[in-house]
C-alpha positions, 0 to 999 in steps of 0.5 A, spaced: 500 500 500 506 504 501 507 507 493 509 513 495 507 517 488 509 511 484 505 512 477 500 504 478 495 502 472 489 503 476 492 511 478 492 512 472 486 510 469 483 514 475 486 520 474 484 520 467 477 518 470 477 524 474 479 530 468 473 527 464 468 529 470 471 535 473 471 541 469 475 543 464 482 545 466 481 543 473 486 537 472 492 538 476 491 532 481 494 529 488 490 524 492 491 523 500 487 519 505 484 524 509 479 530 508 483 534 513 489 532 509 487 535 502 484 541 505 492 542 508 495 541 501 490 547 498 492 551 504 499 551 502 498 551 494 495 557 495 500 559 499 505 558 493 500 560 488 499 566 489 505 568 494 501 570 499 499 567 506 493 570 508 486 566 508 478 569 508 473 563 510 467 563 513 463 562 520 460 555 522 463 553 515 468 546 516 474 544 513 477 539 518 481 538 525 488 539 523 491 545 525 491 548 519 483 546 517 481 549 525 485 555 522 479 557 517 474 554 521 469 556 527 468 550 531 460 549 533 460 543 537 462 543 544 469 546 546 473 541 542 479 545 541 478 550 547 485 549 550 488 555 547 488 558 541 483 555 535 486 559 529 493 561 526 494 568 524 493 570 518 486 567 517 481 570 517 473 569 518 466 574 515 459 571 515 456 568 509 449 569 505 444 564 509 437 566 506 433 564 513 437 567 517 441 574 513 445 578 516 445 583 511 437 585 508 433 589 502 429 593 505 422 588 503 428 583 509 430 579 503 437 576 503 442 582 500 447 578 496 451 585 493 451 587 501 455 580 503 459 582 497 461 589 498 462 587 506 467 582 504 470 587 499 471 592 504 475 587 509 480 586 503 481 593 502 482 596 509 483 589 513 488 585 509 492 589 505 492 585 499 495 579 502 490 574 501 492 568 498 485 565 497 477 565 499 476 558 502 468 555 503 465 550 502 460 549 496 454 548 502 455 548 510 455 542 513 455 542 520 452 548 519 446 545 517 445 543 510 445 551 509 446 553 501 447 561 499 443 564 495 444 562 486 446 568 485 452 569 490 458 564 489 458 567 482 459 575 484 464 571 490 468 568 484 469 575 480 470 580 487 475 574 488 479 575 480 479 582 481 483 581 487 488 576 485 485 571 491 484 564 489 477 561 490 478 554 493 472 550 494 472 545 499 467 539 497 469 533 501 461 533 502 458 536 497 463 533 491 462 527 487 454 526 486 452 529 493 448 534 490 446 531 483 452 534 480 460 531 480 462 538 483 456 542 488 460 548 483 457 546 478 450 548 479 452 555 479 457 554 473 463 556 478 470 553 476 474 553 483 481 554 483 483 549 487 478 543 490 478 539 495 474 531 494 472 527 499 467 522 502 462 519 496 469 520 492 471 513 494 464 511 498 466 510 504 473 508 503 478 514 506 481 517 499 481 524 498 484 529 492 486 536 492 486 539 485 488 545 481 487 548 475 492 545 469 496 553 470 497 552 476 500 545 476 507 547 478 505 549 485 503 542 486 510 540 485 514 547 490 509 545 496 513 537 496 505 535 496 508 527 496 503 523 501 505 516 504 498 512 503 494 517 498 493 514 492 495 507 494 493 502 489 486 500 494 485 506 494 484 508 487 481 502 485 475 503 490 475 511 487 476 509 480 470 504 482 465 510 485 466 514 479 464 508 474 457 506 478 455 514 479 457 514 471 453 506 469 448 506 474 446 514 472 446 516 480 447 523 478 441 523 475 437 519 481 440 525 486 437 529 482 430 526 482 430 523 488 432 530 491 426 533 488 422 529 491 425 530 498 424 537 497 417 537 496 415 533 502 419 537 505 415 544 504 409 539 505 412 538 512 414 545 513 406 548 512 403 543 517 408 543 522 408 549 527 415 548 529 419 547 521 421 554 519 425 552 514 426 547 508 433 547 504 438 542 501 440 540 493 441 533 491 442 529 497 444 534 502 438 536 506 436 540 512 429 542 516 430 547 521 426 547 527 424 554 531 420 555 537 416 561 533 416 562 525 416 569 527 421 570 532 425 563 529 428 562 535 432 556 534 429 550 537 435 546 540 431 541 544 425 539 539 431 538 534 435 533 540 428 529 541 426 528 534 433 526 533 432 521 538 425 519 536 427 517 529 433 513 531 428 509 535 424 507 530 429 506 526 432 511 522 440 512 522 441 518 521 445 526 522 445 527 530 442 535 530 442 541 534 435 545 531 437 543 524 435 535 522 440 533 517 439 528 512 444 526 507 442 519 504 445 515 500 446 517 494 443 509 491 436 511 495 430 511 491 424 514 492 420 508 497 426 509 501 426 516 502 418 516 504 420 511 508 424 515 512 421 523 511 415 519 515 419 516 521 422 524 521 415 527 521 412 522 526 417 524 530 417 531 529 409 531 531 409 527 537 415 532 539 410 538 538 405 534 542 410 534 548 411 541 547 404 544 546 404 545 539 398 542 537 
């Protein structure tokens, strides 16, 4: 398993896989075994790319638990790196567009995208004095609760970015590889990122990741000595090589997309007859209901989120543990029986924990 960066047949027909169903361009690649360990080689190709060394991320984005990875990200889970500082310098955190909860409204109290936009400008302007090297964020927040921007955002974000010299740097360890219907979560706002992390359906389960650069940058992979012991083993290529061709034969892509429609719409059901769901969300297979204890106020209903987690596991459903946000990430494989199946275990459990509550 020990090939260091050795060229093997099935490598190579895996990274030949992976320049056909990545955009174009995006093709300079160098495979790891762990999601935090990607996200650690984008940090310093940037770094090398734009000879830079700062870096803008986003609150209760997540990018994994190496030092370097807790440096672009607020950890929302506990006190689990409260012993001292949780970020490096030069990494700085701005808020990102959540079209439930905006920071920045129109005055009808509708999300401002430009108004995120002309924030982030102004932090680069007077804050960072040009030194920023890229943009990090993930695609959809996670651990943030199934949380995607508005449509128009990410291709404003990509132009502020270019009109600095800042390299747009896509963290889609979740969101990669058929997660939300397309190969990159990127793809549904045709944003070609500059550097890429891939994950988790990447080798369906098995632990191997990637991080790539668009072809220009190529020789950045080489200046950062980017070489992994484990990474790209022979195992581990065949099991990527693998997913990617069920995804392809088996049209999983094509299922994500109709399943996820179907979700989406028992879902917004869900949200019309339950007092406590304030919001629905998600693409694809990344999913989110979100509970408040008022849909005026939306005040988060962390207990009511605790119980209909606890409920549901109960009765069967394995699942995301949740905070007020129920997250669903199902498998990608999961036809729509399935899906009812488990939507009607969520929102059984959703009305007994309304009954408990007072809600009905």
């Amino acid at each position: 398993m020990n090939c260091h960066d050795f060229a093997t047949p099935v490598k190579e027909k895996l990274l030949e896989k992976m320049a056909d169903v990545l955009p174009k361009g995006l093709n300079s690649i160098q495979l790891y075994s762990d999601g935090s360990t990607a996200v650690e080689a984008g940090i310093r190709a940037a770094r090398a790319i734009s000879n830079r060394h700062e870096f803008i991320s986003c609150f209760r984005d997540f990018h994994g638990k190496t030092m370097g990875a807790v440096s672009l990200a607020q950890m929302i889970r506990g006190d689990v790196f409260s012993y001292g500082p949780t970020r490096n310098a030069g990494f700085y955190m701005v808020p990102r567009p959540d079209p439930y909860r905006p920071v920045f409204k129109k005055s009808d109290g509708q999300i401002d995208t430009d108004a995120y936009i002309d924030f982030y400008k102004q932090f680069i302007q007077e804050g960072t004095v040009g030194n920023v090297a890229a943009f990090v964020l993930e695609p959809a927040q996670g651990w943030g609760g199934s949380i995607f921007p508005p449509e128009d955002f990410f291709p404003k974000l990509q132009q502020l970015c270019r009109e600095n010299g800042i390299l747009f740097f896509a963290d889609e360890v979740l969101t990669g590889m058929g997660r939300t219907g397309e190969w990159l979560c990127m793809n549904h706002w045709d944003v070609v990122p500059d550097i890429v992390t891939l994950g988790k359906s990447f080798g369906n389960g098995f632990p191997v990741t990637a991080m790539v650069v668009k072809e220009k940058y190529a020789d950045a992979i080489d200046r950062i000595s980017a070489s992994s012991s484990y990474g790209g083993n022979p195992m581990a290529c065949a099991a990527a090589l693998a997913s990617i061709e069920v995804i392809e034969e088996e049209q999983v892509l094509e299922n994500v997309r109709e399943v996820g429609a179907h979700f989406m719409q028992r879902m917004k059901k869900m949200k019309e007859d339950h007092p406590i769901i304030g919001d629905v969300k998600g693409k694809g297979f990344l999913l989110g209901i979100e509970l408040v204890k008022d849909k005026i106020t939306k005040e988060p209903f962390d207990e009511a989120g605790k119980l209909v987690y606890q409920k549901a596991f109960a009765k069967g459903l394995a699942w995301i543990p949740a905070g007020h946000i129920l997250r669903m990430s199902p498998p990608l494989i999961m036809d729509k029986k399935h899906a009812d199946m488990g939507l009607d275990i969520i929102e059984e459990s959703i009305a007994e924990v309304e009954k408990e509550f007072g809600y009905q």
